[in-house]
N, CA, C, O and CB atoms as a CASP TS submission, in Angstrom:
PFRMAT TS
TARGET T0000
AUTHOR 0000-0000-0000
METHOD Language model
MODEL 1
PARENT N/A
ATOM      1  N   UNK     1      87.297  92.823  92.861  1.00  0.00           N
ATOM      2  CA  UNK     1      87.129  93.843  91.850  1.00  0.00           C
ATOM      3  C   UNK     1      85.712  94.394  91.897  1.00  0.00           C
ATOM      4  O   UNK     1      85.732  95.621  91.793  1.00  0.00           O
ATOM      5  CB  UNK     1      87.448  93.284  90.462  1.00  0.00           C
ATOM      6  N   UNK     2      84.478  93.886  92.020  1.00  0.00           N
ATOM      7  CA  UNK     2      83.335  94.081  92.396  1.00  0.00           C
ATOM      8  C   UNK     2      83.187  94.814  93.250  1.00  0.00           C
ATOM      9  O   UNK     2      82.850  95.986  93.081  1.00  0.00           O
ATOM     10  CB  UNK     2      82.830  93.258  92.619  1.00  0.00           C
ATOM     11  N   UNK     3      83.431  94.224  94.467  1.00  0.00           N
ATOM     12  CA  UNK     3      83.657  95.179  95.499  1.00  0.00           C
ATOM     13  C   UNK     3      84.123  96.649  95.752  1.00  0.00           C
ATOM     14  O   UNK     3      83.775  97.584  96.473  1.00  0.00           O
ATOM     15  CB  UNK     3      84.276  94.680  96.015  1.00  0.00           C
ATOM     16  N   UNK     4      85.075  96.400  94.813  1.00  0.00           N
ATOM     17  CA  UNK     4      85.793  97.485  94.738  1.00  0.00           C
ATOM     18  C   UNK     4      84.651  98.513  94.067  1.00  0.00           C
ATOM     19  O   UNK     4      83.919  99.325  94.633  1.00  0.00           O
ATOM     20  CB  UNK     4      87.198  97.216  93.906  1.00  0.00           C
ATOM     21  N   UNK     5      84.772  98.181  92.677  1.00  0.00           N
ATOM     22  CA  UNK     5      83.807  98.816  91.768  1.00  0.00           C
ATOM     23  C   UNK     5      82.400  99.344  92.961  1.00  0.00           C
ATOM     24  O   UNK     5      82.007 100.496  92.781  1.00  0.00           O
ATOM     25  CB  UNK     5      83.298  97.475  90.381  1.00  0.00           C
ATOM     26  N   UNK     6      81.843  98.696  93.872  1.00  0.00           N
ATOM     27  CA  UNK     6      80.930  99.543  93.836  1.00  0.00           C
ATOM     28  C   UNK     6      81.294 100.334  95.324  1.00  0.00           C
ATOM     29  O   UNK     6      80.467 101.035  95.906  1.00  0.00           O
ATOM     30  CB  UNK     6      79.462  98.812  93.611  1.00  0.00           C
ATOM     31  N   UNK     7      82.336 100.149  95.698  1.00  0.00           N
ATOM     32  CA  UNK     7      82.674 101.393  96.763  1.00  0.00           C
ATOM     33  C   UNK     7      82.912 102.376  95.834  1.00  0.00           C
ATOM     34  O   UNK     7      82.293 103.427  96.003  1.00  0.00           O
ATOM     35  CB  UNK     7      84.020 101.238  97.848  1.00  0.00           C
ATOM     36  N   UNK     8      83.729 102.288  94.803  1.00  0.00           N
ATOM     37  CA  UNK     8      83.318 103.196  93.943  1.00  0.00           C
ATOM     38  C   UNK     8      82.600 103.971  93.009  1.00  0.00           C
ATOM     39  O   UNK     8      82.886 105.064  92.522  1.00  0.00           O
ATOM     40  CB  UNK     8      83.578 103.157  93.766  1.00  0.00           C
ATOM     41  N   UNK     9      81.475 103.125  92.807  1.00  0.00           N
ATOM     42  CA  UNK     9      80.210 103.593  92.460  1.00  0.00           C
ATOM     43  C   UNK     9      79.180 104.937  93.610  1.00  0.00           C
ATOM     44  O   UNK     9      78.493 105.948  93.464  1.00  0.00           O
ATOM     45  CB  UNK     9      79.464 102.076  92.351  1.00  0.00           C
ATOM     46  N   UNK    10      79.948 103.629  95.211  1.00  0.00           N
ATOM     47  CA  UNK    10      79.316 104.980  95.949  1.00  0.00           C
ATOM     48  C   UNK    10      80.079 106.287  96.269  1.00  0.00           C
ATOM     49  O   UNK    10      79.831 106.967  97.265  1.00  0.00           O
ATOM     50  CB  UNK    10      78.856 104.594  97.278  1.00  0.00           C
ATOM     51  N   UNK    11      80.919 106.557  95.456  1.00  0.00           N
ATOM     52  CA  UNK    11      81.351 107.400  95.855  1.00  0.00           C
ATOM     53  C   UNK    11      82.897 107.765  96.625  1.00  0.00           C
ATOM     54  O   UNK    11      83.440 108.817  96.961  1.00  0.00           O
ATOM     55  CB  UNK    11      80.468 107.514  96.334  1.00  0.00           C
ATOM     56  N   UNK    12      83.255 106.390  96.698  1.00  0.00           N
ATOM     57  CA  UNK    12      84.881 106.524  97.655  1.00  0.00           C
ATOM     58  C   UNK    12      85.843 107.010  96.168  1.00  0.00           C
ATOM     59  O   UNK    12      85.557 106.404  95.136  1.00  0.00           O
ATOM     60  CB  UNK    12      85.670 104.392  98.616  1.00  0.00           C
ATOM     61  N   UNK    13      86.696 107.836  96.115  1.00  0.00           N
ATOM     62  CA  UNK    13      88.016 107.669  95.897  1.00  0.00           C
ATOM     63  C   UNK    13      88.925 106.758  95.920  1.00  0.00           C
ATOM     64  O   UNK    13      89.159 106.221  97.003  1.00  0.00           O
ATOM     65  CB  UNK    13      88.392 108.199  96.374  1.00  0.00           C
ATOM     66  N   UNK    14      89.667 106.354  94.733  1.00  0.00           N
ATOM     67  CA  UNK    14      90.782 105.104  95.065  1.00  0.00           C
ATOM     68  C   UNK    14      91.971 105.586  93.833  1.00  0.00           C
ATOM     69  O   UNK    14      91.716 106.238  92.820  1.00  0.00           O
ATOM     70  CB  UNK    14      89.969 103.102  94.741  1.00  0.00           C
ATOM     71  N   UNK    15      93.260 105.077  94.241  1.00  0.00           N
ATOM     72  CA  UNK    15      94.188 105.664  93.932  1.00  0.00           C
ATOM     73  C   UNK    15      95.048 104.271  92.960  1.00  0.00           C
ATOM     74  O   UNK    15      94.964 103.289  93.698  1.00  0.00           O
ATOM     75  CB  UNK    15      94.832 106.381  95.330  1.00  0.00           C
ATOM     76  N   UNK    16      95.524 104.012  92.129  1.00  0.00           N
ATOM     77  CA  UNK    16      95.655 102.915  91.326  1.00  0.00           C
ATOM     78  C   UNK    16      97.337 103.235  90.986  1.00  0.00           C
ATOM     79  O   UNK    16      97.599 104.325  90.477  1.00  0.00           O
ATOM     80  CB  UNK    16      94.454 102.880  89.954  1.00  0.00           C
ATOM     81  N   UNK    17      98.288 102.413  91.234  1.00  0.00           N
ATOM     82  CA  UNK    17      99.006 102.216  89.906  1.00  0.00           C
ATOM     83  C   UNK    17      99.178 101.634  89.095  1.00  0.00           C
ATOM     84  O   UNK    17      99.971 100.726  89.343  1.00  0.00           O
ATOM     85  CB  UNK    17      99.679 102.212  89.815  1.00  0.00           C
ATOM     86  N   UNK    18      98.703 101.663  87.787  1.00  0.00           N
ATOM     87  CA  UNK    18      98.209 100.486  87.036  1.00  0.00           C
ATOM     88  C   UNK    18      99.624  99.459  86.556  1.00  0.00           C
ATOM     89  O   UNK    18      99.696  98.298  86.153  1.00  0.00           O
ATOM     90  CB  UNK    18      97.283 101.131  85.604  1.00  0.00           C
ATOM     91  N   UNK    19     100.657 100.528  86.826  1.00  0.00           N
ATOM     92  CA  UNK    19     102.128  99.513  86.777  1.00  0.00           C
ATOM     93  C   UNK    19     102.801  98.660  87.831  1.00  0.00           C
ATOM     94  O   UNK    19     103.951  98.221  87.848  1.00  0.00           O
ATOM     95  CB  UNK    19     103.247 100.321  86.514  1.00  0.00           C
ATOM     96  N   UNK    20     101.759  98.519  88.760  1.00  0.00           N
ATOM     97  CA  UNK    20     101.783  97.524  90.307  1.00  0.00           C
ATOM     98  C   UNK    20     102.205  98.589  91.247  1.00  0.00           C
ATOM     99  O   UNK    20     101.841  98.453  92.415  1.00  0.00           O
ATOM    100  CB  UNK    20     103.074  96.016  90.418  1.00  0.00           C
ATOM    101  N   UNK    21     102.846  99.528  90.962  1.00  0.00           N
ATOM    102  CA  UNK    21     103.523 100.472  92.391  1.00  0.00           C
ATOM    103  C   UNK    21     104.887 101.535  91.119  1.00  0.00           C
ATOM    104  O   UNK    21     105.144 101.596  89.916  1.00  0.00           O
ATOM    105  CB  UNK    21     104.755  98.796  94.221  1.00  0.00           C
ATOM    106  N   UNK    22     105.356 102.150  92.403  1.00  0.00           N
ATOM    107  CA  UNK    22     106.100 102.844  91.625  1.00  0.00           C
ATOM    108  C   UNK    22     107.827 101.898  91.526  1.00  0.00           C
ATOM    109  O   UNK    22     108.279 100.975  92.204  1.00  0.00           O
ATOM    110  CB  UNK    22     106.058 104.490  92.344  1.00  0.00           C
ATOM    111  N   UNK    23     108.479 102.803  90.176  1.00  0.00           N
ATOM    112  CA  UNK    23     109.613 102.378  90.107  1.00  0.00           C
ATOM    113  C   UNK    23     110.545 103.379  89.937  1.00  0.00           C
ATOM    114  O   UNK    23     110.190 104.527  89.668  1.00  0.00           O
ATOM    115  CB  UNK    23     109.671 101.521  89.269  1.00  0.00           C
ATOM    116  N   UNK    24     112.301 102.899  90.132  1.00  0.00           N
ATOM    117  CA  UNK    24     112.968 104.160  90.066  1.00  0.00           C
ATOM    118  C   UNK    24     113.373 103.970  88.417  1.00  0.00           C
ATOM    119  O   UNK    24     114.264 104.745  88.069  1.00  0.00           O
ATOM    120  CB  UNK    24     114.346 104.353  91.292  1.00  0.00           C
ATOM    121  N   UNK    25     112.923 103.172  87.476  1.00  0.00           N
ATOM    122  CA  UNK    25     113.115 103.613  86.107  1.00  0.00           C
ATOM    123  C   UNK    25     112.690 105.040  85.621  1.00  0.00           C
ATOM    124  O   UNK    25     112.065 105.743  86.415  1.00  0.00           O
ATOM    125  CB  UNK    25     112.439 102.699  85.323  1.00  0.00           C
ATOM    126  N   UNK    26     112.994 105.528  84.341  1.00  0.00           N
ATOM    127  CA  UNK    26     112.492 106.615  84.204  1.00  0.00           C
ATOM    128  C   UNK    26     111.344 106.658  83.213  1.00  0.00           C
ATOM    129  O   UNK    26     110.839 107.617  82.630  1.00  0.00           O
ATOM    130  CB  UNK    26     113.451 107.407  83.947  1.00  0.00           C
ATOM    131  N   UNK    27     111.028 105.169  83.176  1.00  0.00           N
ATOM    132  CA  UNK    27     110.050 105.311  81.855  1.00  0.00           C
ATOM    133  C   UNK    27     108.916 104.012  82.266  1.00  0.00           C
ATOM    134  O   UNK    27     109.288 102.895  82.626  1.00  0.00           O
ATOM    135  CB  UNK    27     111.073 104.987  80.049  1.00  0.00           C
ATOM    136  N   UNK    28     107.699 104.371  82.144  1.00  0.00           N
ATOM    137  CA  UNK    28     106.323 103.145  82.575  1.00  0.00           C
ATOM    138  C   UNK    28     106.918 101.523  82.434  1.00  0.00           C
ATOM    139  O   UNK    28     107.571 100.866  81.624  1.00  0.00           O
ATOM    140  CB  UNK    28     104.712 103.290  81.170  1.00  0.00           C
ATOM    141  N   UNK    29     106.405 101.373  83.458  1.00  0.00           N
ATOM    142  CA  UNK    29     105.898  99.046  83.039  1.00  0.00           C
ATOM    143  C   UNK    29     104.817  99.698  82.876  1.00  0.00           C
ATOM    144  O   UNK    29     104.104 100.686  83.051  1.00  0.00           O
ATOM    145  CB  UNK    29     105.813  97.155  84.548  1.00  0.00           C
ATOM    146  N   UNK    30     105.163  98.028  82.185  1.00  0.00           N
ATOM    147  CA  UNK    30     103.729  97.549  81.654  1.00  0.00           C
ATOM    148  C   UNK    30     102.766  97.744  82.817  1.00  0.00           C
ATOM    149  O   UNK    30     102.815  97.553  84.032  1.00  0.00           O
ATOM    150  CB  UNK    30     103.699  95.901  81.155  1.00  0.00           C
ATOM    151  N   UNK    31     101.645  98.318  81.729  1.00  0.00           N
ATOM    152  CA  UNK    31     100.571  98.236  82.560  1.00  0.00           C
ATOM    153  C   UNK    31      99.590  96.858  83.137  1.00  0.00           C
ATOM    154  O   UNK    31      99.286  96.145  82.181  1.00  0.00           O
ATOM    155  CB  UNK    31      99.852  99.048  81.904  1.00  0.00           C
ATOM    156  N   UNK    32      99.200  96.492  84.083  1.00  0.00           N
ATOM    157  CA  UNK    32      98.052  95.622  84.713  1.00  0.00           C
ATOM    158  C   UNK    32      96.833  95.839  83.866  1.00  0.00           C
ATOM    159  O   UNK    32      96.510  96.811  83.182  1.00  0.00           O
ATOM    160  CB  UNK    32      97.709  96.024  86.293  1.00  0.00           C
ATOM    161  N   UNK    33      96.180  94.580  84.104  1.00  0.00           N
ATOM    162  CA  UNK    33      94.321  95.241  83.488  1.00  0.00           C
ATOM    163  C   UNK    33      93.688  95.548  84.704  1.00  0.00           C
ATOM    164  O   UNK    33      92.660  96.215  84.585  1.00  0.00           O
ATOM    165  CB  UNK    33      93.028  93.906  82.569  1.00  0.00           C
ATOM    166  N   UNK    34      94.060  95.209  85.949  1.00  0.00           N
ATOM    167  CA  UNK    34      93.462  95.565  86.716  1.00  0.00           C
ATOM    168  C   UNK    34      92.533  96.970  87.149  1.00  0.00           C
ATOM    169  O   UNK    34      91.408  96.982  87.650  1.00  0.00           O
ATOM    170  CB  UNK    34      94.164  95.272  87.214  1.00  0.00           C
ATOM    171  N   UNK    35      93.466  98.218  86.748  1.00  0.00           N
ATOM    172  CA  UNK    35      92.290  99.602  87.179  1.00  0.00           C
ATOM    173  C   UNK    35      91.749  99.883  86.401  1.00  0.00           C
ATOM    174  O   UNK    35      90.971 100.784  86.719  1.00  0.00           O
ATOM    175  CB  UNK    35      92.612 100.904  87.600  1.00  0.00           C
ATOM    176  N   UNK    36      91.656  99.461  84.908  1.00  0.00           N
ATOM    177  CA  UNK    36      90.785  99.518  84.002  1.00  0.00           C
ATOM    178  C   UNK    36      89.543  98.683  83.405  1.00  0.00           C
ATOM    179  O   UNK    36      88.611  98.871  82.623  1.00  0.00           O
ATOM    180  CB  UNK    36      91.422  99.649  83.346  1.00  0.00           C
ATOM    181  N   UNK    37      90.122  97.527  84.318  1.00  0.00           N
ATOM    182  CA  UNK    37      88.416  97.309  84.320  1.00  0.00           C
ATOM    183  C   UNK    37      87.579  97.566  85.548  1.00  0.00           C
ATOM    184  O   UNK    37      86.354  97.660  85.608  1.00  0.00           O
ATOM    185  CB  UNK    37      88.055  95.827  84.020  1.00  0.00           C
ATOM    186  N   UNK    38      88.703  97.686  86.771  1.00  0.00           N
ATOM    187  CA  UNK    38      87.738  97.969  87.906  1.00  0.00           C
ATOM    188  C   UNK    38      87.166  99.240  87.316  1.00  0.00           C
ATOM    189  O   UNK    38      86.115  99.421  87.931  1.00  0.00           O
ATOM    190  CB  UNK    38      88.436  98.153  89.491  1.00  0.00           C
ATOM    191  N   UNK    39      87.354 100.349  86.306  1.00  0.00           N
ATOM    192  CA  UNK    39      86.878 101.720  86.092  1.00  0.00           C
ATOM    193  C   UNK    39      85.731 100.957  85.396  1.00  0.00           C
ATOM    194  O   UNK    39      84.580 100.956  85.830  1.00  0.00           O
ATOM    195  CB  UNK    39      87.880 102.961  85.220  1.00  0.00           C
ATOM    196  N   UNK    40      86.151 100.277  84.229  1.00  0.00           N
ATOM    197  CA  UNK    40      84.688  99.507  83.803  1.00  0.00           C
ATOM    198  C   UNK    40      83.695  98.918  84.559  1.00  0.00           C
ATOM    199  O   UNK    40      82.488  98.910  84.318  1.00  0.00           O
ATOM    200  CB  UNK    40      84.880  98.496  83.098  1.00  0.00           C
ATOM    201  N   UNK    41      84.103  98.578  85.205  1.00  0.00           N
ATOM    202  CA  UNK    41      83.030  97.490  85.928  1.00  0.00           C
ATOM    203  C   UNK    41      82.454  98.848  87.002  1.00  0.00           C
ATOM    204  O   UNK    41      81.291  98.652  87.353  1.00  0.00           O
ATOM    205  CB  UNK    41      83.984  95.708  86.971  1.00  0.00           C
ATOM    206  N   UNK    42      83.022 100.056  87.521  1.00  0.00           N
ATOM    207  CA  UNK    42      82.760 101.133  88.347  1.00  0.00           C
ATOM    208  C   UNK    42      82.023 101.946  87.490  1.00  0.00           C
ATOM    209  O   UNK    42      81.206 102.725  87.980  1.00  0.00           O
ATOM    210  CB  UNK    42      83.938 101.791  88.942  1.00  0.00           C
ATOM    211  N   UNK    43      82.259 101.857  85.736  1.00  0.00           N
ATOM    212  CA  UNK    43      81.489 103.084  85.096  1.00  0.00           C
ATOM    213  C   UNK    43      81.988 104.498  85.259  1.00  0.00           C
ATOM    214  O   UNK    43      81.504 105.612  85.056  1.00  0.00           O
ATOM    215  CB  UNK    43      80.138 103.130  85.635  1.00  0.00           C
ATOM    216  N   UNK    44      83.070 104.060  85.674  1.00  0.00           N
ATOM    217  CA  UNK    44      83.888 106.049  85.852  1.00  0.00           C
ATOM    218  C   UNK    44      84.944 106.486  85.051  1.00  0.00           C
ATOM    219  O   UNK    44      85.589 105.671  84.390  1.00  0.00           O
ATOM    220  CB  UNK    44      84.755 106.452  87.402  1.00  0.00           C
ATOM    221  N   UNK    45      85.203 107.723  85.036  1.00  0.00           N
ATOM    222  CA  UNK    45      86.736 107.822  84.180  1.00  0.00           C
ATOM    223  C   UNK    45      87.809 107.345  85.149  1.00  0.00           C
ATOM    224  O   UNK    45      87.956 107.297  86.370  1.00  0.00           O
ATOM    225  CB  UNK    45      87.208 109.535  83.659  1.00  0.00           C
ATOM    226  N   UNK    46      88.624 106.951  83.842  1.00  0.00           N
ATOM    227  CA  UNK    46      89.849 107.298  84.519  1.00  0.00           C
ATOM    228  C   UNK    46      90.928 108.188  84.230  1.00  0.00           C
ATOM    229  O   UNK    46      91.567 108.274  83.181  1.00  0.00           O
ATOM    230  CB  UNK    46      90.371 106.382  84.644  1.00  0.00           C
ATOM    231  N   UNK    47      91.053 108.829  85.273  1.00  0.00           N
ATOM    232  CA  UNK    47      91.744 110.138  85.318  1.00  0.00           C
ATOM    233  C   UNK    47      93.320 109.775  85.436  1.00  0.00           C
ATOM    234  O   UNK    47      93.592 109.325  86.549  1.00  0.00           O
ATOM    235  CB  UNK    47      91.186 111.084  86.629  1.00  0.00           C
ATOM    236  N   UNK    48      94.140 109.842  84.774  1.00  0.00           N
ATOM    237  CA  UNK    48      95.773 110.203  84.795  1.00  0.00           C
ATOM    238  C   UNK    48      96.195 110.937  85.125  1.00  0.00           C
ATOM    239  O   UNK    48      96.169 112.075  84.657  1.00  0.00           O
ATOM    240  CB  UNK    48      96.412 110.321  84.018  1.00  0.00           C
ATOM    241  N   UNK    49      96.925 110.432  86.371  1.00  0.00           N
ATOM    242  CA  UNK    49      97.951 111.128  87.560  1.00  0.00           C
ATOM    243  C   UNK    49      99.764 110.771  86.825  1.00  0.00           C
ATOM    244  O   UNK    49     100.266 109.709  86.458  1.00  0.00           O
ATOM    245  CB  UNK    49      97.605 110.020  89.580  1.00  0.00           C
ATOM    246  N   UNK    50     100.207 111.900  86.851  1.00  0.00           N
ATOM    247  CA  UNK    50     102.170 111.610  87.155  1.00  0.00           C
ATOM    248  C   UNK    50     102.163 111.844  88.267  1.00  0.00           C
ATOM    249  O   UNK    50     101.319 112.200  89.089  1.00  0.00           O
ATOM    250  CB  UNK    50     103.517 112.593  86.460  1.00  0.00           C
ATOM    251  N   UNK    51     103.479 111.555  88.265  1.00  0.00           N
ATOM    252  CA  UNK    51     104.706 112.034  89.827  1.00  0.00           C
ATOM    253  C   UNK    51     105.875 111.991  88.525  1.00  0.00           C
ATOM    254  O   UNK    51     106.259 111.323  87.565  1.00  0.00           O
ATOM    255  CB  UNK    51     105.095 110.334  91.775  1.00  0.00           C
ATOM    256  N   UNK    52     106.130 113.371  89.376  1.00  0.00           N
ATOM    257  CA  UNK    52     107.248 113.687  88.485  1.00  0.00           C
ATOM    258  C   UNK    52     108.544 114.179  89.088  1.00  0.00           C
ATOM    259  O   UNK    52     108.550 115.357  89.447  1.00  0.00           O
ATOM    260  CB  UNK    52     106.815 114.666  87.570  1.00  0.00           C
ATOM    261  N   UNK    53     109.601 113.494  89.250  1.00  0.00           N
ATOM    262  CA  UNK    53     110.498 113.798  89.958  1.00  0.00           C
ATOM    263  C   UNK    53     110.859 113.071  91.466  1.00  0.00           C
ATOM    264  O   UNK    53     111.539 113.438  92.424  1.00  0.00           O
ATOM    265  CB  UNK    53     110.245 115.003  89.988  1.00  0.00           C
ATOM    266  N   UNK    54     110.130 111.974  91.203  1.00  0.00           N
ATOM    267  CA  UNK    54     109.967 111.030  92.738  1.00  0.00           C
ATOM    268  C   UNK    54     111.770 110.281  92.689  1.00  0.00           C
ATOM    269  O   UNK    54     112.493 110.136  93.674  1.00  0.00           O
ATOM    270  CB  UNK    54     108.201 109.291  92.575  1.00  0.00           C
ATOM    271  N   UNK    55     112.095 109.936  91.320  1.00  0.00           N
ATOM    272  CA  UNK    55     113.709 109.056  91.651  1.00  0.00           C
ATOM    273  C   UNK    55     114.549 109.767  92.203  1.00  0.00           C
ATOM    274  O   UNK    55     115.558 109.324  92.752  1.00  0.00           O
ATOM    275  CB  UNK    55     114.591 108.529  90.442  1.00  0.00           C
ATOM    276  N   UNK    56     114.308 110.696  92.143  1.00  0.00           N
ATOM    277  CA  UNK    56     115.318 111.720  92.984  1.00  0.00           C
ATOM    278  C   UNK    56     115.115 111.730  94.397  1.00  0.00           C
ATOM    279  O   UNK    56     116.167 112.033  94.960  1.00  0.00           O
ATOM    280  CB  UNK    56     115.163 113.227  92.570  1.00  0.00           C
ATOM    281  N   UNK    57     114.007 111.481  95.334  1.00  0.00           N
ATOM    282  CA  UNK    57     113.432 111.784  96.174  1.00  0.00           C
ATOM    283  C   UNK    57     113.434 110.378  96.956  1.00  0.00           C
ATOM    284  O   UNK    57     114.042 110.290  98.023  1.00  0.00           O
ATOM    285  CB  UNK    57     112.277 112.454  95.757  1.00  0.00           C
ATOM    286  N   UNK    58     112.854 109.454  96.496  1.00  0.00           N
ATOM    287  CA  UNK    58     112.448 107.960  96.924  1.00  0.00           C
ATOM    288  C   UNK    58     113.442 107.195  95.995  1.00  0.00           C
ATOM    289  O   UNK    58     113.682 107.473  94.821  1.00  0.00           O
ATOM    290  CB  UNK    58     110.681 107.497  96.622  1.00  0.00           C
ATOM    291  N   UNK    59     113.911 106.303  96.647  1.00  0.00           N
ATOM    292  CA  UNK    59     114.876 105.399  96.561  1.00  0.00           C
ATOM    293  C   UNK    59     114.363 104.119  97.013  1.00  0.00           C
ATOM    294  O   UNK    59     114.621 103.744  98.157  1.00  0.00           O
ATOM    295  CB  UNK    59     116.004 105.806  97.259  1.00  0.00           C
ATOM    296  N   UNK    60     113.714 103.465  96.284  1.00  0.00           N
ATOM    297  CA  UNK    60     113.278 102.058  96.730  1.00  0.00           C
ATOM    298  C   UNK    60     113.674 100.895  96.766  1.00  0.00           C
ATOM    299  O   UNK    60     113.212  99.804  97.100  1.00  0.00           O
ATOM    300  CB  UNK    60     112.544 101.775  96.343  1.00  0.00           C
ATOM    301  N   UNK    61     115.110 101.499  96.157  1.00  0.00           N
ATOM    302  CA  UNK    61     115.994 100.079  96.434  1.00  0.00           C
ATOM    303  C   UNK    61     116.480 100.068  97.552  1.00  0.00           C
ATOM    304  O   UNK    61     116.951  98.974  97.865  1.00  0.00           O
ATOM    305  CB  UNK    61     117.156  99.776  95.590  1.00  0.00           C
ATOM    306  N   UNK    62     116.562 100.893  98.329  1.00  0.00           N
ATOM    307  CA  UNK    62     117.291 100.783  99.418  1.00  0.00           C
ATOM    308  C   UNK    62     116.048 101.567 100.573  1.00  0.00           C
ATOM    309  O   UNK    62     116.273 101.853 101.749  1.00  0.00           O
ATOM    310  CB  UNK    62     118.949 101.576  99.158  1.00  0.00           C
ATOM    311  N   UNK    63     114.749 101.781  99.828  1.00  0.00           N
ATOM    312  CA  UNK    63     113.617 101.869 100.982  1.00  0.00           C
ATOM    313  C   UNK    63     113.775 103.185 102.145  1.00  0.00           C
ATOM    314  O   UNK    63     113.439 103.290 103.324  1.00  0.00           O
ATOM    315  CB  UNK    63     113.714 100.334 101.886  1.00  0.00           C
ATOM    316  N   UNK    64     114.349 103.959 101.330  1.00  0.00           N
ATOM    317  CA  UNK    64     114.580 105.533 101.821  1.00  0.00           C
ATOM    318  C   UNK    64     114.848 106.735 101.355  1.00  0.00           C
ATOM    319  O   UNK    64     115.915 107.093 100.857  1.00  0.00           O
ATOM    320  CB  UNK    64     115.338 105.638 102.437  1.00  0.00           C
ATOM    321  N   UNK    65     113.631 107.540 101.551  1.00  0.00           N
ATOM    322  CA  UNK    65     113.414 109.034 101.097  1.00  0.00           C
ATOM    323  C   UNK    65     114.622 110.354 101.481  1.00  0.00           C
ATOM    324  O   UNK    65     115.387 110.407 102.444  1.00  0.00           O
ATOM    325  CB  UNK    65     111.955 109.439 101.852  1.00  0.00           C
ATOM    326  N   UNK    66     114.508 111.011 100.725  1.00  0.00           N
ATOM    327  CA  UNK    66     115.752 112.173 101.009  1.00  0.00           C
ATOM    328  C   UNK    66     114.319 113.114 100.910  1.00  0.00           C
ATOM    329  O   UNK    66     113.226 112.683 100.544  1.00  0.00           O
ATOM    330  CB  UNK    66     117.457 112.491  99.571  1.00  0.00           C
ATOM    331  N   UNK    67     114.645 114.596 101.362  1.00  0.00           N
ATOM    332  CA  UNK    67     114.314 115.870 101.086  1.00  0.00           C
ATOM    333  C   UNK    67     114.246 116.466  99.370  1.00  0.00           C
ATOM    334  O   UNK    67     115.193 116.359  98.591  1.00  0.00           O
ATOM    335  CB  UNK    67     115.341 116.590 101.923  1.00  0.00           C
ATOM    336  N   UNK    68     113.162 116.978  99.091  1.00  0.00           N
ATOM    337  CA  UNK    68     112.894 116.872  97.985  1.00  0.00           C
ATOM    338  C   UNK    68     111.621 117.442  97.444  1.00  0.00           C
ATOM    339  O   UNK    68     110.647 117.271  98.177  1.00  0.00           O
ATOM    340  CB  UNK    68     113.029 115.767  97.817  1.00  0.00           C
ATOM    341  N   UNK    69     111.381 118.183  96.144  1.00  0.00           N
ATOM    342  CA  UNK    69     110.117 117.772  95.566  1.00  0.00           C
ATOM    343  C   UNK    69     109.639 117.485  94.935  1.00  0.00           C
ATOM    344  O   UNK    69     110.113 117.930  93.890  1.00  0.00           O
ATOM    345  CB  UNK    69     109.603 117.997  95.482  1.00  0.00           C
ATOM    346  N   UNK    70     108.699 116.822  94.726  1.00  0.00           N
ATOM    347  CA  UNK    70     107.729 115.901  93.747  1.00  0.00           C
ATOM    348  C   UNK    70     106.601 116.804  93.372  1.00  0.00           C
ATOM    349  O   UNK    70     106.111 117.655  94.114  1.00  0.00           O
ATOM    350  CB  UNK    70     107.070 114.457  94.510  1.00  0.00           C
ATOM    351  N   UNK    71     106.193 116.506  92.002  1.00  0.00           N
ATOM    352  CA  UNK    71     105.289 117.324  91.657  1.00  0.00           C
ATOM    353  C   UNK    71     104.340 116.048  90.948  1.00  0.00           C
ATOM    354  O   UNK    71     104.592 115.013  90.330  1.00  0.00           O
ATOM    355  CB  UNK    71     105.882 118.661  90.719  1.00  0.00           C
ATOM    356  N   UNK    72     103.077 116.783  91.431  1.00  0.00           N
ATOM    357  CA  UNK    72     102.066 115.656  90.633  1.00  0.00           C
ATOM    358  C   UNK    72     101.014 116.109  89.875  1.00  0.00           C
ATOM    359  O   UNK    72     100.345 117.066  90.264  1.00  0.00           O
ATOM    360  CB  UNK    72     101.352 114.728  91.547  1.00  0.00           C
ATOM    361  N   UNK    73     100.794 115.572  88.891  1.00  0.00           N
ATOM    362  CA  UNK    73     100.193 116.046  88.006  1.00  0.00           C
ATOM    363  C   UNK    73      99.048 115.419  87.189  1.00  0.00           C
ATOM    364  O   UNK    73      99.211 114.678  86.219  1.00  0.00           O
ATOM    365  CB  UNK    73     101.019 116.350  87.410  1.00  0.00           C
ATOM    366  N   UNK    74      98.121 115.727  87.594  1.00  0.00           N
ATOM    367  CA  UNK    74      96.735 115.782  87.226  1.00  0.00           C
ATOM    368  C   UNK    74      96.239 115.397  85.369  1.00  0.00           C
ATOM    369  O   UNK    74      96.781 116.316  84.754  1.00  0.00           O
ATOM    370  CB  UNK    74      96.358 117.414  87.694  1.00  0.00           C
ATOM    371  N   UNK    75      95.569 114.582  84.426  1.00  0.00           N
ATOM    372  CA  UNK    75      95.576 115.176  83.351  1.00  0.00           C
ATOM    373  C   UNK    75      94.532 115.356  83.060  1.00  0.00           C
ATOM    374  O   UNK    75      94.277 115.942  82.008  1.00  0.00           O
ATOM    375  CB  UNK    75      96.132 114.762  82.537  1.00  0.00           C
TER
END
């Protein structure tokens, strides 16, 4: 987590799902403490990303994508 924190201090980009990865439910897990304190311990915001429209698209129970689009969204 340290580590982490200060690649991100210098400057890298890192991409988090704070619910371990994605799911084909339609509604959040629980969240981890994990990217929120690495943001603490980094001193940065954290910025909230969706994907919106991925169950349609990605199928992870069976570990295969169809044609499709996903929209992501920034907040």
């Amino acid at each position: 987590l340290k580590e982490a924190a200060e690649r991100v201090r210098a400057g890298e980009s890192l991409v988090l799902f704070p619910e371990g990865g994605r799911s084909y439910r339609h509604r959040p897990a629980p969240f981890a403490r994990g990217a929120f304190l690495l943001a603490i311990e980094a001193g940065v915001p954290v910025v909230p990303v969706a994907l919106v429209g991925h169950s349609g698209v990605m199928d992870e129970r069976v570990r295969a994508a169809r044609t499709g689009a996903i929209r992501l969204v920034v907040g």
